[in-house]
N, C-alpha and C positions, 0 to 999 in steps of 0.2 A: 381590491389589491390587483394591480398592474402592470404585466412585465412587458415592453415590447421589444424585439431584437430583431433589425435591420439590417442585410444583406446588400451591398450597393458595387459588391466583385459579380462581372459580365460572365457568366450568367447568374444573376443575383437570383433566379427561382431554383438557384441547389439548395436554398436554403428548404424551401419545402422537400427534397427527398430526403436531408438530412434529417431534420424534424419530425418527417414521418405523415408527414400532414397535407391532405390535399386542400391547394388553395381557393378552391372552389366551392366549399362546403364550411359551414360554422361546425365543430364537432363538441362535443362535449362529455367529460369524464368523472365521474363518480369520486369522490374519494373517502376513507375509512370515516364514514359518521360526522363527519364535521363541515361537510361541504363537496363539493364542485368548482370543475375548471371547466373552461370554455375557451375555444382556439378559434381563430379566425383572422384575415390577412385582410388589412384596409389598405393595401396597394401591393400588385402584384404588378412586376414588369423585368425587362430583361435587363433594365441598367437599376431598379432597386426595387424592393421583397422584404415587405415587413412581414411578421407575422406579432399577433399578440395576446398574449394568455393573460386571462381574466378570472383570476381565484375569489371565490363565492363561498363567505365561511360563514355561517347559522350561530351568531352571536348566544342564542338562546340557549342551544345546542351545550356551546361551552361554557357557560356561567351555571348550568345545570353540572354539569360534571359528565356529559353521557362518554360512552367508551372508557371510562377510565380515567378521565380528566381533573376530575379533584383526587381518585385513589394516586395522581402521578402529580401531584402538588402543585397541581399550575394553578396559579391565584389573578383571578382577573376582578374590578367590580361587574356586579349582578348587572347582566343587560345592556348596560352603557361601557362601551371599552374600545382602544383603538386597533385590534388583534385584525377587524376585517377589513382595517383599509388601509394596513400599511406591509410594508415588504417586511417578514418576519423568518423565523423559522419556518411557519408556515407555507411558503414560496418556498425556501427548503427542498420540501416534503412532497410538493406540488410538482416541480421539476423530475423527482425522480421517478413521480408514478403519471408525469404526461409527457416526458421529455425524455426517458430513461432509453432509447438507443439512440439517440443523438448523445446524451449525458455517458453513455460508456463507447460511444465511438463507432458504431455499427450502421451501414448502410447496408442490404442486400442488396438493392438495385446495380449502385455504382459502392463497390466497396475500397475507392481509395481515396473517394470524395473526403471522409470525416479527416485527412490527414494534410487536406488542402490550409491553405491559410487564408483567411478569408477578412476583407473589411468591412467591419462589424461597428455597429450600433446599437445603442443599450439608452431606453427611456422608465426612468422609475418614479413614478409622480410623485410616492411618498416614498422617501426613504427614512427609517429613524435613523438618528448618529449622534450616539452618547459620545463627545470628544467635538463635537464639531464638524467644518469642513476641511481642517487641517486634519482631521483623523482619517476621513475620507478620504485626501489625499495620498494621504502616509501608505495606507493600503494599497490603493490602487495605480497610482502614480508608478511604483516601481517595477509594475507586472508590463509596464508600458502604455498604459489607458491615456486620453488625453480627457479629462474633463470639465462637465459646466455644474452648476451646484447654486440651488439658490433654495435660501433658507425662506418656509413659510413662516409667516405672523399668529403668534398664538391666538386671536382674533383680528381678521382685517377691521371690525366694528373700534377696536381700542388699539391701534398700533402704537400705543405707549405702554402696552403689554410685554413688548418686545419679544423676539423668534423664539420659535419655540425648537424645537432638535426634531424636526421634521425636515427634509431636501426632497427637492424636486432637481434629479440628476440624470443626467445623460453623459454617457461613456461613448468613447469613442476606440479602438484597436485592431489593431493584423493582427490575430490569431485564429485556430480554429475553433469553428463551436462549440467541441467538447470540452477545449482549453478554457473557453470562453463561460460556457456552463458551469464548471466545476468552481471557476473562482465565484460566479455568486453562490455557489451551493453553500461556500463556505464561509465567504466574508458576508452577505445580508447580516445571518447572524451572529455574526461577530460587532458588526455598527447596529446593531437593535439590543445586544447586550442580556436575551433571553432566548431560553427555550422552553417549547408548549408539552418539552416529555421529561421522563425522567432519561439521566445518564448513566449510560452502561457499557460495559466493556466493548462491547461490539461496535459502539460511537467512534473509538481508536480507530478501529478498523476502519469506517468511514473514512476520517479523515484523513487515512493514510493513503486511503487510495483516489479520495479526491482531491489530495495535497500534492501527491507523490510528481515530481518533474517540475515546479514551482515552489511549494511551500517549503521545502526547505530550504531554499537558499532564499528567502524573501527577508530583506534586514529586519523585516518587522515581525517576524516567524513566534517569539516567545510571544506576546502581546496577543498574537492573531489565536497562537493555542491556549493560553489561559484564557483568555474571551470564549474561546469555541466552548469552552469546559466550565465557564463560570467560575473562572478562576479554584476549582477542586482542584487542587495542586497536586494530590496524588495521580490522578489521572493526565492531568498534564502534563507530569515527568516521565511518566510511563510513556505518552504518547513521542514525547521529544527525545526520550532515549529511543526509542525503536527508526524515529526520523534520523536521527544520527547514524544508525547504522545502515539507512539506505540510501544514505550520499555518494554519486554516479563512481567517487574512487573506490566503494565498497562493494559494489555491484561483483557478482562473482564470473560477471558477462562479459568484465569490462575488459578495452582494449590492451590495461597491463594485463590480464589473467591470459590475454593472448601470446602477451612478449612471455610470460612465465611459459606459457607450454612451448613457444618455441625455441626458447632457453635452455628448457629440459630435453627437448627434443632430438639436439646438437648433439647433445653426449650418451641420452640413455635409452637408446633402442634396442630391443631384444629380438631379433627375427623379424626386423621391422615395426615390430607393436611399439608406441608412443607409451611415454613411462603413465600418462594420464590412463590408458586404455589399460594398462597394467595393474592401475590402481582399485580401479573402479571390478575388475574380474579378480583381482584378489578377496576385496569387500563380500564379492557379490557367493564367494567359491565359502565363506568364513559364515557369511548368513545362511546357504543353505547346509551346511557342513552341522550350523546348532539346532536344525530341525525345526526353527520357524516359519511357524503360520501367516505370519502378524509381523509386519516392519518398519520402523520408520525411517524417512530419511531425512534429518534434521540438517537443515543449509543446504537445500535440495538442488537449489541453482534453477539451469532452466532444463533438467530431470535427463541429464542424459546416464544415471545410473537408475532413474527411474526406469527407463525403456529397457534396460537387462530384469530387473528384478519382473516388471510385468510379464514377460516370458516363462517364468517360470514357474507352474501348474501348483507348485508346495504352495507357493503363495498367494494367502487367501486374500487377505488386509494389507493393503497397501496407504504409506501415508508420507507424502513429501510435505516437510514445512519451510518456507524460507521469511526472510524478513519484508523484503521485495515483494511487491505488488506487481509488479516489473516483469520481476522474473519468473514468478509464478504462473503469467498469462503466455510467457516464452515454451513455462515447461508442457500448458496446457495446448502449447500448439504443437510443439514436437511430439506430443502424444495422441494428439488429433482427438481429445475430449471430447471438441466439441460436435462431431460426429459419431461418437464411442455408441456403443452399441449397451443397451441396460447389464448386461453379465461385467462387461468392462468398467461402467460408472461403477459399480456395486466392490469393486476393489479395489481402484483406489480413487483417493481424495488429496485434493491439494487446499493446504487451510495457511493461512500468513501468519506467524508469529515469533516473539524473540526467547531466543534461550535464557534469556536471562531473569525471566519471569515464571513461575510456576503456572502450569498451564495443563488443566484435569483434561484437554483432548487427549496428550501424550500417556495415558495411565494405560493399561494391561495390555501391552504388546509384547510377545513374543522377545523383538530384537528392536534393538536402534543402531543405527550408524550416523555418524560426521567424518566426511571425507574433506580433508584439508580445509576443515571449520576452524579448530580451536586457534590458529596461530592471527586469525582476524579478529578476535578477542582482547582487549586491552587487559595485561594482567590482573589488575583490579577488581576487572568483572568475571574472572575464570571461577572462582568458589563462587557465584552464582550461578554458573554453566555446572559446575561441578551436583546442587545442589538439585537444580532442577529436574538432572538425566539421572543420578544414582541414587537421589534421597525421596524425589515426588514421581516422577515417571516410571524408574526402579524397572527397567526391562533385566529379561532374563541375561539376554547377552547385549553386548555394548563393542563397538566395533571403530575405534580413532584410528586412521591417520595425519601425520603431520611431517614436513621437513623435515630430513635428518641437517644441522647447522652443517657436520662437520663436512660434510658430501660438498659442499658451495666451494670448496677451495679448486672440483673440478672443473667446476663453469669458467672456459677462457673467458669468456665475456660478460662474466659478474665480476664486480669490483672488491675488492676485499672490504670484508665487513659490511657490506649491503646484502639486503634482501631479497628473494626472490621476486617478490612481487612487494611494491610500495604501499601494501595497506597491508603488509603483516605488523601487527603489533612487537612479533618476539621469532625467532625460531628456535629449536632445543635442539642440543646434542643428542646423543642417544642417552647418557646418563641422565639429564635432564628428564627428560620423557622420563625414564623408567623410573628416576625417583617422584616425579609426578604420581605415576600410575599407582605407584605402591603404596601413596599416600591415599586414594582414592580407594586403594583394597581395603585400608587399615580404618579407615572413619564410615564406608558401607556394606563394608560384609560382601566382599567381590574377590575374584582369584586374577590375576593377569597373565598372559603370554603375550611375549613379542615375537614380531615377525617383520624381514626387513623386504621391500618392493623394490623392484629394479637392480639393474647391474651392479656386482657387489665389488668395492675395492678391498683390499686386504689392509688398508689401513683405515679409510674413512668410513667404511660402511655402504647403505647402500642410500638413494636418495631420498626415499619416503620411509620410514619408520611407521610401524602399526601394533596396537594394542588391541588384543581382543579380551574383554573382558567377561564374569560366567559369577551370575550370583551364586552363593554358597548356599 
């Protein structure tokens, strides 16, 4: 099994710091019981820099079932199979445990190399493709590839056997390597049509984060995730409702949520403090006011109420969730994670996932908050927001804000009847909210107070409305 990817942008030997791999040296990699890779570069120059990995999988090995391999149902025949010499899952799997800072974007040397765009080459002697080479286009064609594609003969001895769904393909594209890695990480196996493991939730996550800034907007996005998942439709749904909520106008980073804070800005300053800054020290005064340990921050963004709550010695457990992959790695920079010190890793965690799924990380916390989360919700899916945070998560205190509707008539420069930001689903009056909230006391066993943020009109109220909620 045979990957090679060619580097032919001056100086074509970034590819070796990107990689990780000195050109000079064959190196070779161990992988979990089923085989070895092997790295090594059959041309190395300053106008082009192959390098090529050589996956070496123990037929024997897998037809026995060792590691696990029959407990995880993968059905090959005994001994004779095509698993070692064709691009599979396997390549996959290989990528991420010989290729894995190139594959997440990391160079120490030169670290703004992996963000280069680079012209790239891609040789796969054998490729399966259940569909053909129209399907192999469909994939790849739209990401920008330009391709060659030639089908093997099921025997050259009988070529009235006629082709067999084996290709021998070379890609061609500008992008970067890690752009470049992630899409085979995930189409191989999509055009081979199996996998060598069993699936499991944590697979989502994969693909969310090897998809995340391509796959979703790729026209072929359903197809390419029922493929990835084996057509298991619950998981696929699962994974494409979570893809839809991390579409770049939901981003909570994005350049509207800039025009919203400057929107708010205009009108609701208090001593100078920004109504956002207002928000976030009201949250933060409400969490430590109910004597929690233990918090979470659901729609965490890129953590900048994270960075108040870390401050503060009560808090033991700290837990940002967002949907974003994105933003998640934004909030772990603003927090400077990646140099944290063990006391610090040890309190808090950043884990990616959606409210609208029941999800056992969220269970025995002290507190939760969502700070201007729910109004990104499509009403449809709020009783699953609803279910998740007071019926399976069940924190002691629960801490919402959201838009007050009626405060928008202050904004000179909102339109009537638009929203503050173009990816709110809905925004509520204050009666809204509170009949909301009262409904959510009356079906979980919760008490509510309101409490209004920012400068208060005598008629409209004030611009953020908040619920804090207190199990019974």
């Amino acid at each position: 099994m045979i990957l090679s990817i060619t580097n032919t942008t001056i100086p074509a030997t970034d590819l070796s710091w990107l990689l990780h791999k000195h050109p000079d040296k064959i190196q070779t990699f161990k992988l979990s019981a089923y085989g070895q890779t092997r790295v090594f570069y059959p041309e190395v120059s300053e106008e082009r820099c192959t390098a090529t990995l050589v996956l070496e999988i123990d037929p024997v090995i897998l037809s026995r079932g060792h590691s696990g391999r029959q407990k995880e149902g993968f059905v090959l025949q005994p001994y004779v199979n095509d698993r070692p010499y064709v691009a599979s899952s396997f390549m996959s799997k290989a990528l991420t445990a010989t290729y894995s800072s190139a594959l997440n974007g990391h160079c120490k040397d030169k670290p703004k190399l992996p963000e280069k765009e680079l012209e790239l080459e891609v040789h796969l002697p054998v490729l399966p493709c259940s569909g053909g080479e129209n399907r192999l286009r469909a994939l790849f064609e739209p990401l920008g590839y330009s391709i060659e594609a030639t089908s093997v003969l099921l025997d050259e001895k009988f070529p009235e056997w006629g082709q067999s769904r084996y290709f021998d393909v070379r890609l061609k594209v500008k992008t970067t390597l890690k752009t470049l890695l992630r899409h085979l990480y995930i189409l191989i196996p999509v055009l081979d049509g199996d996998k060598h493991y069993w699936l499991n939730d944590h697979e989502i996550d994969k693909l969310l984060e090897k998809g995340e800034g391509w796959l979703e907007t790729h026209p072929n996005k359903k197809f390419i995730v029922n493929r990835y998942f084996k057509f298991m439709r619950g998981m696929a749904k699962r994974a494409l409702d979570l893809m839809e909520e991390t579409q770049p106008e939901n981003s909570k980073e994005s350049e509207k949520d800039l025009q919203e804070i400057e929107l708010e800005e205009n009108i609701t300053h208090i001593n100078k403090i920004p109504l956002n800054q207002q928000r976030l020290e009201a949250v933060l005064k409400e969490v430590l006011h109910s004597n929690a340990k233990s918090v979470l921050d659901l729609g965490c963004g890129s953590g900048k109420l994270l960075q108040l709550l870390l401050k503060e010695n009560q808090l033991e457990n700290i837990v940002g969730m967002d949907v974003s992959h994105r933003v998640l790695q934004m909030a772990s920079e603003r927090l400077y994670l990646k140099d944290a010190s063990p006391a610090k890793r040890n309190r808090i965690k950043l884990i990616q996932g959606s409210l609208i799924y029941k999800d056992n990380r969220l269970e025995n916390f002290d507190a939760a908050v969502l700070v201007e989360v729910i109004e990104h919700i499509e009403p449809s899916r709020l009783e699953a927001l609803e279910r998740v945070v007071f019926e399976f998560a069940k924190p002691n205190t629960v801490i919402i804000t959201t838009p007050n509707s009626e405060f928008n008539i202050l904004f000179k420069t909102l339109p009537e009847g638009k929203f503050r930001h173009s990816d709110h689903r809905f925004e509520w009056t204050r009666k809204e909210f509170q009949d909301w909230a009262t409904n959510i006391c009356n079906k979980y066993n919760y008490t509510v107070n309101f409490k209004g943020i920012g400068p208060e009109d005598e008629k409209y109220g004030t611009p953020t409305q908040m619920a804090i909620f207190n199990l019974k």
